[in-house]
C-alpha positions in Angstrom: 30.7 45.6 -14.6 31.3 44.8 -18.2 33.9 42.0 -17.4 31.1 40.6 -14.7 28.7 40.5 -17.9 31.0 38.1 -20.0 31.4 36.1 -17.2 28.7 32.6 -16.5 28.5 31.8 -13.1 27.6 28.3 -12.2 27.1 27.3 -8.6 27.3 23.9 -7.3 24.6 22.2 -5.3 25.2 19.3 -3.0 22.4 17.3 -5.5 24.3 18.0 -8.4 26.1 15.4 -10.7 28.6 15.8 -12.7 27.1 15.2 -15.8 25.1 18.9 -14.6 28.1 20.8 -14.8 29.5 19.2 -17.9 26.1 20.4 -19.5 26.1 23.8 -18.0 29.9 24.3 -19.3 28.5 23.2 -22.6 25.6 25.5 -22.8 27.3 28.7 -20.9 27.1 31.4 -23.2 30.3 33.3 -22.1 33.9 32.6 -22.7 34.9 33.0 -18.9 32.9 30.5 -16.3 33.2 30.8 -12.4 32.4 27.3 -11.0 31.2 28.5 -7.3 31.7 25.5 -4.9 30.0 26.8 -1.6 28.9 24.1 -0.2 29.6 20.5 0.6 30.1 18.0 -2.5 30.9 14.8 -3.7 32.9 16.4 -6.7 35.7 17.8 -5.1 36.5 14.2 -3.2 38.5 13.3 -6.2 40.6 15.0 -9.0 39.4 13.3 -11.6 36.3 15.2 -11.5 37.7 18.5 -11.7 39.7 17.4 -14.4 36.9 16.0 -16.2 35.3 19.6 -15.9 38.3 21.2 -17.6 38.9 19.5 -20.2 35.5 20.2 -21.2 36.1 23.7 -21.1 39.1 22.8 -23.3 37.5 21.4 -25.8 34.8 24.3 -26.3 37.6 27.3 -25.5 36.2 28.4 -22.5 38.0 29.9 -19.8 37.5 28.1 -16.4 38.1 29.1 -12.9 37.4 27.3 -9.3 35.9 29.0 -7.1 36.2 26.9 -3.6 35.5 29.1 -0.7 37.0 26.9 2.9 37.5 24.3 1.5 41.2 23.3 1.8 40.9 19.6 0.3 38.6 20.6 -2.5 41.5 23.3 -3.7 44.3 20.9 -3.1 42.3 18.7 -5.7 41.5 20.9 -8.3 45.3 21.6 -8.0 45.9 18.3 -8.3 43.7 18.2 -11.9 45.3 21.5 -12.9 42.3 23.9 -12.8 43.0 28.0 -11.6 41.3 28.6 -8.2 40.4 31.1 -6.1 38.8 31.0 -2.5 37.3 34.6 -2.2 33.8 35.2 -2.7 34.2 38.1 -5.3 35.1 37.6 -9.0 38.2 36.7 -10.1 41.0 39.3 -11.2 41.9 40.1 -14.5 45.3 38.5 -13.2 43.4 35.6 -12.8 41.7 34.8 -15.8 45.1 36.0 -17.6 47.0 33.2 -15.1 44.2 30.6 -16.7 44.6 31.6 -20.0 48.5 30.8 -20.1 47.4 27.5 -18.5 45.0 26.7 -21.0 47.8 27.6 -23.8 50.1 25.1 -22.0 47.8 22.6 -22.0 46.8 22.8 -25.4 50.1 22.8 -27.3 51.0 19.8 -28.9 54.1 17.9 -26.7 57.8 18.3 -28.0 57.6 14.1 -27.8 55.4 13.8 -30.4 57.2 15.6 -33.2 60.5 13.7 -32.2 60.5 10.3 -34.8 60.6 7.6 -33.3 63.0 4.7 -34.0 61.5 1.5 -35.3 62.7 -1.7 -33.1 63.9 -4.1 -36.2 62.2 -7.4 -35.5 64.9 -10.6 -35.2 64.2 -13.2 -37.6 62.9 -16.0 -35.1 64.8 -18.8 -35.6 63.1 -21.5 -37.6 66.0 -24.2 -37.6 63.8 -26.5 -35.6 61.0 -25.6 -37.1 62.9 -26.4 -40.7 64.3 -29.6 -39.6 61.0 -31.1 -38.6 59.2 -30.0 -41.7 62.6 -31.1 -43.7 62.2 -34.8 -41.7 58.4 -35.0 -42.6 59.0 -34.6 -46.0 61.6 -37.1 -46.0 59.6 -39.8 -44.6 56.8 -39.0 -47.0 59.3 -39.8 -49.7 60.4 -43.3 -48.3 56.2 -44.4 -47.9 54.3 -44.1 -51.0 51.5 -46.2 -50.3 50.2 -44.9 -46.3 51.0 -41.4 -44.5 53.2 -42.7 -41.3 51.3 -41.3 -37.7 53.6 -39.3 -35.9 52.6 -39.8 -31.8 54.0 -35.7 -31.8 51.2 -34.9 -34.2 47.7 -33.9 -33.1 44.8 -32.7 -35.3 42.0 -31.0 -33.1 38.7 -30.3 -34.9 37.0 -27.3 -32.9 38.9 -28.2 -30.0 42.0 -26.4 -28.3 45.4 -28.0 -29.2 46.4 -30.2 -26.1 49.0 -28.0 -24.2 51.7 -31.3 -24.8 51.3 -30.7 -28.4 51.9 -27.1 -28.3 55.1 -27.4 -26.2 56.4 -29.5 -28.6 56.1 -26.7 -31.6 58.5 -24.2 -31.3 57.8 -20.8 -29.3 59.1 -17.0 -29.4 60.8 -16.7 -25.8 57.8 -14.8 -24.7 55.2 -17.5 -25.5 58.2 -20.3 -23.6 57.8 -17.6 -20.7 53.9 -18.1 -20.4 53.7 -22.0 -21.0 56.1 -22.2 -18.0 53.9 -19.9 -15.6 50.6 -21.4 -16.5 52.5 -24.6 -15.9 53.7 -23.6 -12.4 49.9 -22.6 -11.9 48.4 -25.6 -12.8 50.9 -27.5 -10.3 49.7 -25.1 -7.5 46.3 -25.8 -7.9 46.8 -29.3 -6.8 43.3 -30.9 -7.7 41.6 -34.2 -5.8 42.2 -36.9 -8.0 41.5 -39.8 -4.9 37.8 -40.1 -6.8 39.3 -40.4 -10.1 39.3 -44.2 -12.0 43.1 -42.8 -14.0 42.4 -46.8 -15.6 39.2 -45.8 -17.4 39.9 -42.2 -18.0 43.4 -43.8 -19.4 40.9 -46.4 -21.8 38.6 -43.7 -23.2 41.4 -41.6 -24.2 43.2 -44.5 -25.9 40.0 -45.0 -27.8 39.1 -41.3 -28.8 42.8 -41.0 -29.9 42.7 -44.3 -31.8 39.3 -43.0 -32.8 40.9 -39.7 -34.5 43.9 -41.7 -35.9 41.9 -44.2 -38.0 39.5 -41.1 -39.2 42.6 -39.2 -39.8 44.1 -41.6 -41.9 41.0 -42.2 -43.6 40.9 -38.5 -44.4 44.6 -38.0 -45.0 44.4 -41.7 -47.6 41.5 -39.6 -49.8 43.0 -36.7 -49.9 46.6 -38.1 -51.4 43.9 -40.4 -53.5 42.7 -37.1 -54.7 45.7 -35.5 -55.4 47.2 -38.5 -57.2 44.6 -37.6 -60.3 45.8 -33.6 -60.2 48.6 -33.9 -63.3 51.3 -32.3 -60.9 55.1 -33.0 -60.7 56.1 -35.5 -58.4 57.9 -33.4 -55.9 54.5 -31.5 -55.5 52.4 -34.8 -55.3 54.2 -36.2 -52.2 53.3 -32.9 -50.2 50.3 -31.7 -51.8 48.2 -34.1 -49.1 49.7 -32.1 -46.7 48.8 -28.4 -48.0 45.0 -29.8 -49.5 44.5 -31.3 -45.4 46.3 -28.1 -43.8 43.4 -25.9 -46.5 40.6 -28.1 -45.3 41.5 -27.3 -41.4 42.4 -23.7 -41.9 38.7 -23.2 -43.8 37.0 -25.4 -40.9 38.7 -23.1 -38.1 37.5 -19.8 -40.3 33.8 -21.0 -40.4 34.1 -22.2 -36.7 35.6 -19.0 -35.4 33.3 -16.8 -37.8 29.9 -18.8 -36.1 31.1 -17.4 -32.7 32.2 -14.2 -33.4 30.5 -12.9 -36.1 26.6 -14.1 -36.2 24.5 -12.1 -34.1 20.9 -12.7 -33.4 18.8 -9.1 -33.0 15.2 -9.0 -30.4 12.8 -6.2 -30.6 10.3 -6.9 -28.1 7.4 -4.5 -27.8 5.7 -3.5 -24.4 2.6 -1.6 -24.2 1.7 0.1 -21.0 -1.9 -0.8 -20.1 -4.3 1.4 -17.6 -5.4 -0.4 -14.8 -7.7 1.5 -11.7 -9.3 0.9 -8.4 -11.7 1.9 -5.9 -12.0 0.6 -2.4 -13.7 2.0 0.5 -11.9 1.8 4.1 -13.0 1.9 7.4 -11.3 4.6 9.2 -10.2 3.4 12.7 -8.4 5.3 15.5 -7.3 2.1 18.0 -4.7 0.3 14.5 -1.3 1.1 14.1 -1.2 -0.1 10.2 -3.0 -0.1 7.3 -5.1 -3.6 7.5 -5.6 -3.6 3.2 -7.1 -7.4 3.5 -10.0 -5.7 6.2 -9.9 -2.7 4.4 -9.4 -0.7 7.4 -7.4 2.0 8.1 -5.6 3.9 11.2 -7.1 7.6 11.3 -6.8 10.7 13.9 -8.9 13.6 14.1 -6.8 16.8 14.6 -8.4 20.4 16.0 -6.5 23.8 15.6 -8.4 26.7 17.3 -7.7 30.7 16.2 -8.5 33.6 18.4 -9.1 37.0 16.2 -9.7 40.2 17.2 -10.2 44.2 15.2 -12.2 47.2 15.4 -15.3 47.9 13.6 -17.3 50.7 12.7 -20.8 51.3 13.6 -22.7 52.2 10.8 -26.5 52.1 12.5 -28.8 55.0 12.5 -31.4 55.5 15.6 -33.1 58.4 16.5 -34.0 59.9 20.1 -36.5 63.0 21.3 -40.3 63.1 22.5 -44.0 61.9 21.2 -46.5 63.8 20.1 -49.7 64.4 22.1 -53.0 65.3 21.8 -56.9 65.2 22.5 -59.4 63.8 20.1 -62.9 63.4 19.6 -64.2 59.6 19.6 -67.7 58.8 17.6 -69.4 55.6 17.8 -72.2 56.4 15.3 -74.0 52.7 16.3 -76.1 50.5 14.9 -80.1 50.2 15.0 -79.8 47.2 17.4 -77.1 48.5 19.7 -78.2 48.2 23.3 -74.6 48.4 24.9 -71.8 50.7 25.5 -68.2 50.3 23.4 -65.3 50.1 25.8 -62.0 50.9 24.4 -59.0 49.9 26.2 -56.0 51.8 26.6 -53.3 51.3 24.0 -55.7 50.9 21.5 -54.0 51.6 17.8 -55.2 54.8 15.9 -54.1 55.4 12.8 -54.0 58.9 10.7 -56.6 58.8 7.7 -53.9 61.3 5.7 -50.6 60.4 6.6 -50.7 57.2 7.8 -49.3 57.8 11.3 -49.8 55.7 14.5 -51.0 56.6 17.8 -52.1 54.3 20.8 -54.9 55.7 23.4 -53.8 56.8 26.7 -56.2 55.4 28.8 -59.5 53.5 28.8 -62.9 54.9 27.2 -66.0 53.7 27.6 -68.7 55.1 24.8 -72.4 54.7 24.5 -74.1 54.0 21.0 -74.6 56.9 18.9 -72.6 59.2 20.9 -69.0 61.2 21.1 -66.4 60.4 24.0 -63.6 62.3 24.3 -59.9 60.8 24.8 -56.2 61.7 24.7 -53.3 59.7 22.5 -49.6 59.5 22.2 -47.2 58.9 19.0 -45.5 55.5 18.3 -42.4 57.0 17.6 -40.3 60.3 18.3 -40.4 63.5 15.9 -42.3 66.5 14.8 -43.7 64.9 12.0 -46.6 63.4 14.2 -47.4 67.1 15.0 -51.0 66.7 13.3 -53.4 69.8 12.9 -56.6 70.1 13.5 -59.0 68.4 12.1 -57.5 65.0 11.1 -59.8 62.2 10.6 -58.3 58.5 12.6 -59.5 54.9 12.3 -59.2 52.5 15.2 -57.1 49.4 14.3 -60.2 46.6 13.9 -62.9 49.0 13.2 -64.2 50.0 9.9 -64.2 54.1 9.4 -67.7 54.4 9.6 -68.6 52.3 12.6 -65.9 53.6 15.1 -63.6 57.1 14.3 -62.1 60.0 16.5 -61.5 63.7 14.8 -58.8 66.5 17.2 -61.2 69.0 15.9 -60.4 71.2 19.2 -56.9 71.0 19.1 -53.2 69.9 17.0 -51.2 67.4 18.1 -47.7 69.0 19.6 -44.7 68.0 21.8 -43.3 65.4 18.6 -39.7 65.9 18.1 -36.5 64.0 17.1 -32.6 64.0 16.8 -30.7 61.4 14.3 -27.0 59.4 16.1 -25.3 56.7 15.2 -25.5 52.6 17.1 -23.7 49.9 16.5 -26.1 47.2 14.2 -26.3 43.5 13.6 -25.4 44.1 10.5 -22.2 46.0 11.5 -21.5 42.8 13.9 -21.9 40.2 10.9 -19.8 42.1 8.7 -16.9 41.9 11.3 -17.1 38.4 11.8 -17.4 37.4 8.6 -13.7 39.2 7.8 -11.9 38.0 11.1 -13.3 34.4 10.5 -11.9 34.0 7.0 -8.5 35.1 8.6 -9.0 32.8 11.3 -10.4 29.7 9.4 -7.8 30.2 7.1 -4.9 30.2 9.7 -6.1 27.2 11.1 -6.7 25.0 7.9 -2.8 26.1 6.5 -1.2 24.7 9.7 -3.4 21.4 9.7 -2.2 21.0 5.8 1.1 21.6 6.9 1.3 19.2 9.4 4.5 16.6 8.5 5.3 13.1 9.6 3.6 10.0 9.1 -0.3 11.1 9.0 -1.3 12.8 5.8 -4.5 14.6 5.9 -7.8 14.1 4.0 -8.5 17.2 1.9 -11.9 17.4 1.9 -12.3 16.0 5.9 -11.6 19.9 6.4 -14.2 21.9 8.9 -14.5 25.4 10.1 -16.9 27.3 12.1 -16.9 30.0 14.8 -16.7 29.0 18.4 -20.7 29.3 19.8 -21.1 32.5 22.3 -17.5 33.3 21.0 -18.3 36.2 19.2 -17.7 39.5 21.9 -18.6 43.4 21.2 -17.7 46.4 23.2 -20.6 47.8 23.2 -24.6 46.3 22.5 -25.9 46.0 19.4 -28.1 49.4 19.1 -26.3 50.7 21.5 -24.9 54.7 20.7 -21.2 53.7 19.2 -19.3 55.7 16.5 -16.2 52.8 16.6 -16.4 49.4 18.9 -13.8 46.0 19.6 -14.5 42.6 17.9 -13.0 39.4 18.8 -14.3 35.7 17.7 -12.8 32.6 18.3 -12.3 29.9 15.2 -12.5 25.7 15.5 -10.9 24.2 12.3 -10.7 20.3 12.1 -9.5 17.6 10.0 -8.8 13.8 9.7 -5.7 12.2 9.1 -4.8 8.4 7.7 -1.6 7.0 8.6 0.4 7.4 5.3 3.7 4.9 6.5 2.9 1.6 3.9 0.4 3.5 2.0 1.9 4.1 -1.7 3.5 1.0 -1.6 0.0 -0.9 -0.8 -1.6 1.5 -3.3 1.4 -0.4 -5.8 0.7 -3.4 -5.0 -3.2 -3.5 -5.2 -3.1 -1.7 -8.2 -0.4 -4.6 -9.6 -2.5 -7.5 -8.6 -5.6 -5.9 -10.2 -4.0 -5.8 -13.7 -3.0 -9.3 -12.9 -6.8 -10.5 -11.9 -7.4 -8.7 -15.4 -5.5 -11.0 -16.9 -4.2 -7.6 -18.8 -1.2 -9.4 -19.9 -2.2 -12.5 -21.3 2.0 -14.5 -21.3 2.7 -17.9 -21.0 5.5 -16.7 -18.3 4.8 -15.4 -14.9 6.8 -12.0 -15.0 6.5 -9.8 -12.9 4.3 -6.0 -13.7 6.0 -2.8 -13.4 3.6 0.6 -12.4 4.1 3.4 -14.0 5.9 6.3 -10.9 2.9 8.9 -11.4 0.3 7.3 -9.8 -3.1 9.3 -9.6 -4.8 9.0 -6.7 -7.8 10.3 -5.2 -8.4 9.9 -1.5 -12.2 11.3 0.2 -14.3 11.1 3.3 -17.7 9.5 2.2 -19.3 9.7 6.1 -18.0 11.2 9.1 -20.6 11.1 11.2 -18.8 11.6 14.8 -18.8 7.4 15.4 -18.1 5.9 11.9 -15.6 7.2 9.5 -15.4 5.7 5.9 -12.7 6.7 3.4 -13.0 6.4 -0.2 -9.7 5.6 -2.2 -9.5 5.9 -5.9 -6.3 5.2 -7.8 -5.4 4.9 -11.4 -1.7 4.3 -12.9 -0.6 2.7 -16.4 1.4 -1.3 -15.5 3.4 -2.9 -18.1 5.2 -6.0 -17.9 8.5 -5.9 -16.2 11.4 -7.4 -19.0 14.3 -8.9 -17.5 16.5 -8.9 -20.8 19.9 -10.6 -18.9 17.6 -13.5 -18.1 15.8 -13.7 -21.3 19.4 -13.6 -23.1 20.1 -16.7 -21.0 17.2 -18.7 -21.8 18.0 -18.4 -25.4 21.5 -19.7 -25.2 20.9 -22.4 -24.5 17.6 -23.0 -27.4 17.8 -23.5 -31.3 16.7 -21.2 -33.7 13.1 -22.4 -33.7 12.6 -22.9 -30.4 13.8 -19.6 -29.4 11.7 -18.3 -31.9 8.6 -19.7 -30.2 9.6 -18.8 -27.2 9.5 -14.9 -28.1 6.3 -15.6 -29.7 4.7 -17.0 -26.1 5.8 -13.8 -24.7 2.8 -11.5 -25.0 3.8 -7.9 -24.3 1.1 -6.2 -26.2 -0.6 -7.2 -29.7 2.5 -6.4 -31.9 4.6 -9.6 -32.2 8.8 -9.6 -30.8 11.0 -9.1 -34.2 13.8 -11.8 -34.6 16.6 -10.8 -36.7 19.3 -13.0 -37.2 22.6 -11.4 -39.3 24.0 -12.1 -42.0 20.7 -12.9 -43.1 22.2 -15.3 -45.3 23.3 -17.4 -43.3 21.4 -20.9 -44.1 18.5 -21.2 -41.8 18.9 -24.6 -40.7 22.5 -24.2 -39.4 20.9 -20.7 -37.0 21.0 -21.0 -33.4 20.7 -18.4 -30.5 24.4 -17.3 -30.2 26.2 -18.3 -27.0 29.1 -15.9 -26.5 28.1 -12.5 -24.7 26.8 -9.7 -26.6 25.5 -12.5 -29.6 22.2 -11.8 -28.1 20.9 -8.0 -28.6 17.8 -7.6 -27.0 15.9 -4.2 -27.9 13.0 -3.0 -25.2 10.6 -1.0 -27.5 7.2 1.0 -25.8 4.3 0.4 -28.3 2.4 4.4 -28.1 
């Protein structure tokens, strides 16, 4: 257990790079890394890979093992790049890790080569006889004409030109540089070019008048310079050749500044780019008979999609009814009457009485029919069940729309008996709604999750998302207020959604959002580049009407565009453009309100000589976001 502790394990993923594991090596924590290989990679196609991985290690004195589990090519490989392997799924040995450690040692120590002094090859003199003799005959002549410089047809002076490849032949090579004159010779022969189309008579007369061009300006030159030299007190011997060496200076300087303008002037870019929000808001027409997204009608393919759920428990019943018998008893009606009453009062049975005292009902058992001023007797029965309408004697009633005084009945004679009750437990509507209410928000829940997770090429609408409980769904064991201590409860569920055909949709979202910015005119550029959007993209997609025949959609997106910079094509432009007109070029590129930075270096270089350099990598372009 303690050597698993000083031990990182890093497994490999099929997605993984191998800059990853390079990282992970550098940021393991422990001496001894396992590198688990147990699946499928690109890594262990090639050697080099492994062997990048290990001399990582190397370099940070970590201890690295390979473990490749069936994998027969991956361990010939990391053989192949030197790395200790092992193809069991348990840690390595102790054997193992000391097997590594020799390796590492091994691979570490310096080589015996290195320490062993080498012999310096001694360079041969090249043999300049030639090369003597021709300077030895040019001297000569210059002694034997004092007054003009003699034009040798071997000599050729070429001003920011390659020397012709006749001259050079003529100069004396090293074998090596004979070697490649003769190849690119044999090459040039192979090539065998079209020359039918070619007038050889006029190319023949403009070359005879460029050379005798660069003869006459030649010895124009070479006559001022000896002129020159002719006033410098020097001894003779050093007059006749000094012509030579001042003309030889002036060329060597000329090639310097000529090879120092294209290879050492470089001309720097900074080109800010700010990223600018841009939003829209469309509404579609949802439609079920497309296949595509129309975004010029603004209509879009949709589907409607139903999931139902059947749930089913056990409830409690948690009701309270009571059974047993009425109360009964006689009573004593008196209609006291008024002056002008000439009729009889009739009563009809189930006529409400009501208890002066306690409040309690009664209804009359059967018809009465009483005279003015006079006492009828009748009988009367409890609403409800239970000894507490046992009245006693004596108890005043009222009949329901009669004031006390103008109709009453006493049980003067006789108490009220017979009332009695027992307490038991139904099932109530309450207990029902309760149940329901659980099982549907399982049910409803179920059924939105799998429309959500419904994959392929329809995405669904959030908010298009209905529940409700089936109608006449809803089943019991027993009635409601029916005698139940425990009953069965099953509801069915209807959850539905709309879909929109997502295939097309991001990119179209891309695109509308990109020509917006360009209606803006967000950018304002004398060039027609192209806009780049931003990858997060915020969008917001709604169902505005769903009314069963006309579905509208409401789309809302919002993303931050910037100009897309094609540096490689901007770098080619200014090639071929001076210093001030690539300068106003930048200047017509508008990015964002903080104006491109030109730099040229050195800086002081004369201004008027500048020019956009034409060599690769004269041009350093710099892409900077402005926050």
């Amino acid at each position: 257990m303690d050597e698993e502790k000083k031990i990182t394990k890093i497994v490999v993923n099929k997605e993984d790079e191998l800059t990853d594991l390079v990282s992970s090596i550098l940021e393991a924590p422990n001496e001894r890394i396992v590198l688990t290989f147990a699946e499928e990679t690109d890594l262990l196609i090639s050697p080099i890979n492994l062997k990048v991985l290990l001399e990582t290690a190397d370099e940070r004195e970590k201890l690295l093992v390979a473990q490749i589990i069936k994998n027969p090519t991956g361990l010939r490989n990391a053989n192949l790049a030197g790395l200790t392997t092992i193809d069991t799924p348990s840690f390595p040995e102790e054997e193992v890790w000391e097997k590594e450690q020799e390796s590492k040692i091994k691979r570490l120590a310096p080589s015996k080569k290195e320490f062993v002094k080498k012999e310096i090859p001694v360079e041969e003199e090249p043999d300049v006889s030639d090369f003597k003799r021709k300077i030895d005959e040019a001297i000569e002549r210059n002694k034997e004409k004092v007054e003009g410089v003699e034009q040798d047809e071997n000599l050729f002076i070429s001003l920011d030109e390659d020397i012709p490849v006749s001259s050079r032949e003529r100069i004396p090579q090293s074998k090596e540089q004979a070697e490649d004159i003769q190849e690119r010779k044999e090459e040039e022969i192979e090539k065998e070019p079209d020359l039918s189309s070619i007038d050889f008579r006029k190319k023949t007369e403009e070359q005879e008048e460029r050379r005798e061009a660069r003869k006459a300006a030649l010895s124009s030159f070479t006559l001022k310079v000896k002129d020159f030299f002719k006033k410098i007190p020097l001894p003779d011997k050093f007059k006749k050749i000094a012509p030579i060496i001042g003309l030889s200076v002036v060329l060597l300087l000329a090639l310097i500044t000529f090879i120092y303008i294209n290879t050492a002037v470089i001309a720097k870019v900074e080109i800010y780019i700010e990223a600018k929000e841009v939003e829209i808001e469309e509404i579609f027409q949802g439609d079920e008979n497309i296949k595509e997204i129309d975004f010029e009608n603004f209509k879009i393919p949709i589907k409607t999609e139903n999931i139902e759920k059947a749930r089913s428990t056990n409830i409690n019943a948690t009701g309270t009814a009571f059974k047993g018998e009425k109360a009964r008893g006689p009573i004593n009606i008196v209609y006291p009457g008024e002056e002008e009453c000439t009729s009889p009062l009739e009563l009809q049975a189930g006529s409400t009485l009501t208890s002066v005292k306690k409040g309690l009902s009664y209804t009359l058992d059967s018809a009465v029919s009483i005279s003015c001023g006079s006492i009828a007797e009748g009988a009367v029965t409890a609403l409800e069940v239970g000894d507490e309408y046992n009245l006693p004697e004596k108890e005043r009633f009222t009949f329901q729309g009669f004031s006390g005084d103008s109709l009453f009945a006493l049980n003067s004679n006789k108490a009220f008996s017979g009332g009695s009750k027992k307490e038991y437990t139904v099932l109530s509507k309450a207990d029902v709604d309760a149940g329901v209410n659980d099982l549907k928000g399982i049910a409803i829940e179920e059924g939105e999750s799998e429309l959500k997770n419904k994959n392929g090429n329809w995405k669904i609408i959030p908010d298009s998302v209905v529940s409700e409980v089936v109608q006449d769904s809803t089943k019991t064991g027993v009635a409601i207020g029916a005698e139940a201590t425990q009953t069965s409860l099953s509801i069915k569920t209807k959850s539905s959604a709309t879909f929109f055909l997502k295939e097309g949709f991001d990119k179209a979202v891309k695109d509308l959002l990109t020509q917006k910015a360009k209606d803006e005119n967000l950018f304002e550029s004398d060039s027609n580049g192209e806009l780049e959007l931003d990858k997060d993209i915020e969008k917001d997609i709604s169902v505005v009407e769903n009314n069963g025949q006309t579905v509208r959609i409401r789309l809302f997106a919002k993303g931050l565009v910037k100009p897309k910079v094609e540096k490689e094509a901007m770098v080619n432009e200014l090639k071929n453009m001076t210093w001030e007109e690539g300068n106003k070029y930048l200047e017509n590129l508008k990015f964002s309100d903080k104006d491109p930075k030109v730099e040229f270096l050195p800086d002081w270089f004369p201004e008027s000589f500048r020019r956009f350099p034409k060599r690769r990598g004269g041009i350093m372009i710099t892409i900077k976001d402005v926050k």
